[in-house]
MIRO-379053 format. One line per 10 residues: number of its first residue (from 1); their letters; for each residue x, y, z of N, C-alpha, C. Coordinates in Angstrom, 2 decimals. Each point is the difference from the previous one (the first is absolute). Layout:
BEGIN
NUM> a> X,Y,Z,X,Y,Z,X,Y,Z ~ ...
This chain:
BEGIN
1> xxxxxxxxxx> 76.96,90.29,108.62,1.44,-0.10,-0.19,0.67,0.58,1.25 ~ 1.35,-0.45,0.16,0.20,0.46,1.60,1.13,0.76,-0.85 ~ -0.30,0.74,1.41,1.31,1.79,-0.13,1.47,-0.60,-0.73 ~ 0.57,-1.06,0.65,1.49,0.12,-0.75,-0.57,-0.88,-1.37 ~ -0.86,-0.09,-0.47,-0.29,-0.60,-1.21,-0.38,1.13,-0.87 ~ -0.85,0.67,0.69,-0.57,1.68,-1.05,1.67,0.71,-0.06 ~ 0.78,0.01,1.25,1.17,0.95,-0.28,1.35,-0.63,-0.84 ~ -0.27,-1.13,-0.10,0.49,-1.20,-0.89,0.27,0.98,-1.92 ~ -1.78,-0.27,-0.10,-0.31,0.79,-1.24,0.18,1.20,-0.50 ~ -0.45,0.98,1.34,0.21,1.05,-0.65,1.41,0.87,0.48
11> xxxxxxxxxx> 1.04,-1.40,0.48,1.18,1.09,0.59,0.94,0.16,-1.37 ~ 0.06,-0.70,-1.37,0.67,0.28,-1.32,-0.13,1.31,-0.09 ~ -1.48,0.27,0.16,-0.51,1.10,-0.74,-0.01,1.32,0.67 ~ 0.23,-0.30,1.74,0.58,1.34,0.46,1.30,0.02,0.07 ~ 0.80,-0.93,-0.19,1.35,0.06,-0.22,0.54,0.64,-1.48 ~ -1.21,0.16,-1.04,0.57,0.25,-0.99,-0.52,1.78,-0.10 ~ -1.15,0.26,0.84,-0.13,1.14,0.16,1.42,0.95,1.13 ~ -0.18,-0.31,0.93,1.52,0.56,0.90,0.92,0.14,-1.34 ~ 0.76,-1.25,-0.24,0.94,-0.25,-0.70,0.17,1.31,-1.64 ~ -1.14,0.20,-0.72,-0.39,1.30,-0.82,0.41,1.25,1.01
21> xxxxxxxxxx> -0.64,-0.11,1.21,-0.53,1.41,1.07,1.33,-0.07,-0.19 ~ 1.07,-0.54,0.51,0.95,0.35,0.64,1.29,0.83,-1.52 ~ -0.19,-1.08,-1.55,0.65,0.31,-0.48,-0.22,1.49,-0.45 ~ -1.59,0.14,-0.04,-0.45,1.85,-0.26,0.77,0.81,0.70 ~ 0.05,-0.66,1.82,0.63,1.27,0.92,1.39,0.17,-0.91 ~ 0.42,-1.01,-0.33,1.43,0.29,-0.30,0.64,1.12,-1.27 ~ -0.85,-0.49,-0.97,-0.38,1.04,-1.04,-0.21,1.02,0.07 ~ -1.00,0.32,0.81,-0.29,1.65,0.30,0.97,0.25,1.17 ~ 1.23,-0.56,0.79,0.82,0.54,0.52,1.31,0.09,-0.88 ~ 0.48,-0.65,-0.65,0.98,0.18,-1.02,-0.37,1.20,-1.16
31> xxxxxxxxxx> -0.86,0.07,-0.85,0.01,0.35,-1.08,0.26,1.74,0.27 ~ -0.61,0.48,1.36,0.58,1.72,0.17,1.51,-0.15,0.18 ~ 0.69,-1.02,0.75,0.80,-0.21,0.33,1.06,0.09,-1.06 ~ -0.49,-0.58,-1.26,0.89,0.00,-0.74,0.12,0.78,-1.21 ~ -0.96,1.00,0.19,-0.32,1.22,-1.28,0.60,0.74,1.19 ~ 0.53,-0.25,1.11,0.88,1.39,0.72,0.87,-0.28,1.04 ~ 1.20,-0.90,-0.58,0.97,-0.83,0.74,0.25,1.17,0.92 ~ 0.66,1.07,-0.43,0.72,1.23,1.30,-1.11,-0.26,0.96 ~ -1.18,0.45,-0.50,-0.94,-0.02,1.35,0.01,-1.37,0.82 ~ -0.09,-0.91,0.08,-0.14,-1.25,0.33,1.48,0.01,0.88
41> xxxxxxxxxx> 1.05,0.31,-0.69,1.21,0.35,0.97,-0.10,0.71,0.97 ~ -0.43,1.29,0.18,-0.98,1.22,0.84,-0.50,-1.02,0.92 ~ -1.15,-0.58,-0.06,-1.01,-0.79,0.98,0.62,-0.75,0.94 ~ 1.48,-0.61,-0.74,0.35,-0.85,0.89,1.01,0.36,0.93 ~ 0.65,1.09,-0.73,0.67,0.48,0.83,-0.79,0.75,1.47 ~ -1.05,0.41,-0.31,-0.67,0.84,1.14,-0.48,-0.72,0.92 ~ 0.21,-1.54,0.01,-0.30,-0.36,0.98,1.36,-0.11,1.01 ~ 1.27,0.11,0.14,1.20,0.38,0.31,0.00,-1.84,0.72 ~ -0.24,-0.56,-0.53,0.19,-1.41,0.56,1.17,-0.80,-0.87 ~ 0.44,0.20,-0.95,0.97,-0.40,-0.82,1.22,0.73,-0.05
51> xxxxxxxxxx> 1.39,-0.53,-0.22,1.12,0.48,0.01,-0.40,1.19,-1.20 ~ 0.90,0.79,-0.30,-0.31,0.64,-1.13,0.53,-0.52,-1.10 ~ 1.19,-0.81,0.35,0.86,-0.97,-1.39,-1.17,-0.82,-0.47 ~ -0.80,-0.21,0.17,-1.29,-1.14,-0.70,-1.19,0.53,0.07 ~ -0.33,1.47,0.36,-1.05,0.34,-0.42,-0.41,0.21,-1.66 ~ 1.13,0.58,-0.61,-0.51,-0.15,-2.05,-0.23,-1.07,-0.50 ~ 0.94,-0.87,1.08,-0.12,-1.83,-1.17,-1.55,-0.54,0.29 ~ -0.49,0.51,1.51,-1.50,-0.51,0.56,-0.89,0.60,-0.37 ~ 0.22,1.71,-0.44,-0.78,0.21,-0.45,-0.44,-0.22,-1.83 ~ 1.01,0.02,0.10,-0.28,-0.50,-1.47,-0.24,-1.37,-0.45
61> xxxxxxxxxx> 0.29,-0.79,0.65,0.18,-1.73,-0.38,-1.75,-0.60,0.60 ~ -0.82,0.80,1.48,-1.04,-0.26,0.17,-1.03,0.08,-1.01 ~ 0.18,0.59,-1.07,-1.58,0.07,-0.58,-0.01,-1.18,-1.31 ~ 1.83,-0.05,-0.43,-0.12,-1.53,-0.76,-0.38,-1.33,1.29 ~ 0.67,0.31,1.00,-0.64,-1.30,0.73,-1.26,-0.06,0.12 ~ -0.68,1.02,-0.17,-1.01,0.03,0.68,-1.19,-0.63,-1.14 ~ 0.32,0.43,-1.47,-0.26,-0.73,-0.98,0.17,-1.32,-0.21 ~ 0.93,-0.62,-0.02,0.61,-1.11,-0.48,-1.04,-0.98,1.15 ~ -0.16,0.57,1.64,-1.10,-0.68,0.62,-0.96,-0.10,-0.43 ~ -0.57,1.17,-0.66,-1.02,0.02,-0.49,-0.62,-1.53,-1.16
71> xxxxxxxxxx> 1.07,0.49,-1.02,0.09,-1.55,-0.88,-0.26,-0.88,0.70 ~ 0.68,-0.65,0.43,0.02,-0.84,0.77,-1.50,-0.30,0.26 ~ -0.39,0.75,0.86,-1.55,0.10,0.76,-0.94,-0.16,-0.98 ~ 0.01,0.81,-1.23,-0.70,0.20,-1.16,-0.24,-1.80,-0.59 ~ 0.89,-0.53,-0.24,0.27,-1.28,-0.59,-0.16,-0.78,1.05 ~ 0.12,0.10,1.13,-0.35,-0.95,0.94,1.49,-1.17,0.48 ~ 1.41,0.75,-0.44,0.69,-1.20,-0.36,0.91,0.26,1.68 ~ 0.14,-1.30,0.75,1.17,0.10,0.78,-0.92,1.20,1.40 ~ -0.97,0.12,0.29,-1.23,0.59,0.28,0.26,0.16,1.47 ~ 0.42,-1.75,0.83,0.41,0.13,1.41,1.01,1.01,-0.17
81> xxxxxxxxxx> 1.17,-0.30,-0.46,1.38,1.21,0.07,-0.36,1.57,-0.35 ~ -1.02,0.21,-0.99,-0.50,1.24,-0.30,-0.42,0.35,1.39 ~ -1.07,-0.70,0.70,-0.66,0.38,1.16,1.11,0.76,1.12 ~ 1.01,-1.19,0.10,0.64,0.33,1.25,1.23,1.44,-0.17 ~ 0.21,-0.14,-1.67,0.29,1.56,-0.15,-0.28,0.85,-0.23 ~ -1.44,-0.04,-0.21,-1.27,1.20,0.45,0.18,0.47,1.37 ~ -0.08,-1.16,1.21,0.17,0.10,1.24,0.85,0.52,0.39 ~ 1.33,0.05,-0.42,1.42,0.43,0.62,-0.21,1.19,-0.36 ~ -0.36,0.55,-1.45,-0.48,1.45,-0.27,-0.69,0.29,0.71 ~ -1.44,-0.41,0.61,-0.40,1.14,0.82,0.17,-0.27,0.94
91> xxxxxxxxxx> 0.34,-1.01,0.57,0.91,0.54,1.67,0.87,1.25,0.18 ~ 1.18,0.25,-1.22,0.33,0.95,-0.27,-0.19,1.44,-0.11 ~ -1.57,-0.07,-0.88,-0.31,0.99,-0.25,-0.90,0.58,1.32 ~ -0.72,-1.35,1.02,-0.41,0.61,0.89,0.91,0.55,1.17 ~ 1.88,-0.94,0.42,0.54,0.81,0.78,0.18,1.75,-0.52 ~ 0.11,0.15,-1.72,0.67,1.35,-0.03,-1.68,0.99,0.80 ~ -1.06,-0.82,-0.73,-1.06,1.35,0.57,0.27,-0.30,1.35 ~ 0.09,-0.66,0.55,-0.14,0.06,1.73,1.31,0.83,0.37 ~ 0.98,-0.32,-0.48,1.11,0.67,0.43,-0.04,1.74,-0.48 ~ -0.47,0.48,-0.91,-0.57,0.89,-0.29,-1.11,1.03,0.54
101> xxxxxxxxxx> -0.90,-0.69,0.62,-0.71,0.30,1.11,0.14,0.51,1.22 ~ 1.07,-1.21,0.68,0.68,-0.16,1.35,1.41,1.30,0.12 ~ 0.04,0.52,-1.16,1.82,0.94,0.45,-1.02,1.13,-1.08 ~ -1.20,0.09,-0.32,-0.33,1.45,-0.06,0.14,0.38,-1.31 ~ 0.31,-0.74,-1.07,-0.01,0.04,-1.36,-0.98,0.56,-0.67 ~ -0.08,1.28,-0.83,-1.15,0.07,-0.76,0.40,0.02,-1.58 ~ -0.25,-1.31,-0.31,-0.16,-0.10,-1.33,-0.52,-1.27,-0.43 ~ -0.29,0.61,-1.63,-0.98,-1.12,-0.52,0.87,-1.36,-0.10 ~ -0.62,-1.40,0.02,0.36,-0.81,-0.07,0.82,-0.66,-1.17 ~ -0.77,0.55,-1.09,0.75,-0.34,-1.32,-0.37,-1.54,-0.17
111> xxxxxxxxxx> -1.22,-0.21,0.03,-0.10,-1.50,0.14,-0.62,0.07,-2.06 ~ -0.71,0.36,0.08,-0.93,0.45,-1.33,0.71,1.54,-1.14 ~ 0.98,0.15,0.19,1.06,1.46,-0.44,-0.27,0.94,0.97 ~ 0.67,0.35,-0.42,0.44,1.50,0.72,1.21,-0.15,0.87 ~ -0.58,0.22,1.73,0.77,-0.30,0.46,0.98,1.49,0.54 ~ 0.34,-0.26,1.55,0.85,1.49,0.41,-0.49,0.18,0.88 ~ 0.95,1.52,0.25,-0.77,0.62,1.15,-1.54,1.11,-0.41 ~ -0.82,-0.40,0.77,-1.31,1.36,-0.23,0.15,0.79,1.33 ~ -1.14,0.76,-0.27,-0.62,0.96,1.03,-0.21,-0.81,1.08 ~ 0.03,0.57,1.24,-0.39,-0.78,1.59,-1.74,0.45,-0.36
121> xxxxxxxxxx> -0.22,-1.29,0.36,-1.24,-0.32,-0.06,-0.69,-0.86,-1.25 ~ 0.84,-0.01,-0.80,-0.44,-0.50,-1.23,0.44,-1.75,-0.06 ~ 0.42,-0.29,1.07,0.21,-1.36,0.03,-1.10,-0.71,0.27 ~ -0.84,-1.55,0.37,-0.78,-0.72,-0.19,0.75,-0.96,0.83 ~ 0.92,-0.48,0.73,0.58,-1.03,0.36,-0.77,-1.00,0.68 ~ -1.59,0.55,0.47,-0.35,-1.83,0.50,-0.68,-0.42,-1.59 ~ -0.68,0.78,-0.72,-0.08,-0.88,-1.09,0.77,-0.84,-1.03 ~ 1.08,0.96,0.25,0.79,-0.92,-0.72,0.73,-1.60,0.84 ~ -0.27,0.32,1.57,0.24,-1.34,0.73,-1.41,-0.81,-0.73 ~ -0.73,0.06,0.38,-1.01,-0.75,-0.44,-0.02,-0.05,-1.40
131> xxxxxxxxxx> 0.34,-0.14,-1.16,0.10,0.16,-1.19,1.26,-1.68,-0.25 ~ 1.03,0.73,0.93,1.34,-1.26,-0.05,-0.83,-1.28,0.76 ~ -0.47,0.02,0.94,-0.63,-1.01,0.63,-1.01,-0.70,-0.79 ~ -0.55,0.50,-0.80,-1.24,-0.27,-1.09,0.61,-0.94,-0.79 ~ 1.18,0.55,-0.87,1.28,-0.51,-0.33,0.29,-1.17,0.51 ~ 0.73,0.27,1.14,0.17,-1.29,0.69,-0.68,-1.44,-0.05 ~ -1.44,0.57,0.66,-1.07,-1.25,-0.33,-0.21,-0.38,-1.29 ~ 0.17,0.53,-0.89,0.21,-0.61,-1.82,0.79,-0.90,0.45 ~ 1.52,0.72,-0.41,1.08,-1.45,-0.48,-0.17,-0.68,1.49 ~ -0.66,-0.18,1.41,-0.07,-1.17,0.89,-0.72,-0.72,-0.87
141> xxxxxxxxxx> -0.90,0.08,-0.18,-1.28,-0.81,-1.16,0.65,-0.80,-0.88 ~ 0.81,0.96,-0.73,0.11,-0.98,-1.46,1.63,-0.83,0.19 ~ 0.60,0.50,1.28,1.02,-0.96,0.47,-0.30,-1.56,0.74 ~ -1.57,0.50,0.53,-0.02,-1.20,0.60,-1.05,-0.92,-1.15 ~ -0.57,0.68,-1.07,-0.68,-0.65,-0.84,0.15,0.86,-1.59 ~ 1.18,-1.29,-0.08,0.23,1.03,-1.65,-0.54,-0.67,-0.72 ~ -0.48,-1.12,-0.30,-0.71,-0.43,-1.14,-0.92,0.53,-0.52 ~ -0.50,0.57,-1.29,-0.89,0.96,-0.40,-0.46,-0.64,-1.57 ~ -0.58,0.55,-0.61,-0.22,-0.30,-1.58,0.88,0.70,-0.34 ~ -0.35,-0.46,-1.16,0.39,0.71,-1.52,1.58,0.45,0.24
151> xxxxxxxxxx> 1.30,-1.16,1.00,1.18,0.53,0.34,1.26,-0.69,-0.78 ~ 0.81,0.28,-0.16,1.43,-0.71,-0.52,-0.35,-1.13,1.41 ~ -0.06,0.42,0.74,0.65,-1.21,1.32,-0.75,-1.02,-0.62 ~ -1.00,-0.11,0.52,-1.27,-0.99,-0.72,-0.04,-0.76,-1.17 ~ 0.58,0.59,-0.77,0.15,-0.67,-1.46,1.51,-0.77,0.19 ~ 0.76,0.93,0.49,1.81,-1.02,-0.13,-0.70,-1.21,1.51 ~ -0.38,0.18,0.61,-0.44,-1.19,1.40,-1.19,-0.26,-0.17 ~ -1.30,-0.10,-0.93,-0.73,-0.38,0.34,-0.62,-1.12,0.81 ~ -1.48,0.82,0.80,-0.07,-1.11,0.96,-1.69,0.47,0.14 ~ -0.85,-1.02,0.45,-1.07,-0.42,-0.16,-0.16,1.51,0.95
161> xxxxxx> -1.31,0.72,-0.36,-0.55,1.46,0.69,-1.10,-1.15,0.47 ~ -0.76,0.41,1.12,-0.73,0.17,1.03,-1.36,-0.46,-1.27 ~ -0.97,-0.93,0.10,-1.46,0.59,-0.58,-1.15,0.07,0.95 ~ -0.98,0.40,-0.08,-0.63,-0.44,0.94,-1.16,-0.81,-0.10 ~ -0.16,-0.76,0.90,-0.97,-1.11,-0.17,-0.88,-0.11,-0.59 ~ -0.50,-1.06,-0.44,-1.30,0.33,-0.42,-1.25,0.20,0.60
């Protein structure tokens, strides 16, 4: 069987794995988020990149967005648009760590709760670059190949999946 025929077959099925991966990240970044709205306000404010008139509405309004993507992802529905606002999120989330980095910031990211200022030294900032970039390469994946199983998209458009030869 030739390569774009094997990646034919089994690209549903890593599309439907990402597509899970990605709705988990989202879950386990919302759900601290939202058993501790003040804090989540805290995080975002400490990155001093936002006016302060829209830091409560962002911090507070991110961890329902961040859910409602999740759905989305979970069900598989509308999957390209999920992707590309996965993407705009962590472009985001990777200017605040970089910008955070670059002017000497020490505090936690608040990506997963918490969130603020810590102790100097207690920051992590290339892992967390590499973490957003990890990120990144997800929703590139499932933007440029959202078709997956077991999705709303699939069922409201169905369309013939890949088999492979005999």
């Amino acid at each position: 069987m030739a390569a774009r025929e094997r990646f034919g077959a089994v690209q549903p099925w890593l599309s439907l794995v990402v597509r899970l991966g990605m709705a988990g990240i989202l879950i386990a970044a919302a759900l601290p988020k939202l058993v501790d709205i003040p804090q989540s306000i805290r995080a975002v404010r400490a990155y001093r990149l936002l006016p302060e008139a829209v830091v409560p509405f962002t911090g507070t309004m991110l961890p329902f967005v961040e859910l409602a993507l999740a759905l989305l992802l979970l069900v598989g529905a509308f999957t390209r648009l999920a992707s590309i606002v996965w993407l705009v999120m962590m472009a985001a989330f990777l200017t605040g760590v970089i910008w955070a980095w670059a002017t000497g910031l020490t505090i936690d990211c608040g990506c997963f709760g918490g969130g603020g200022e810590v102790a100097e030294g207690e920051t992590n900032y290339p892992v967390h670059l590499l973490e957003r970039l990890g990120f990144i390469a997800l929703g590139t994946y499932l933007a440029i190949w959202p078709r997956s199983r077991f999705s709303v998209d699939g069922w409201l458009a169905p369309q013939p999946l890949p088999q492979p030869a005999p």
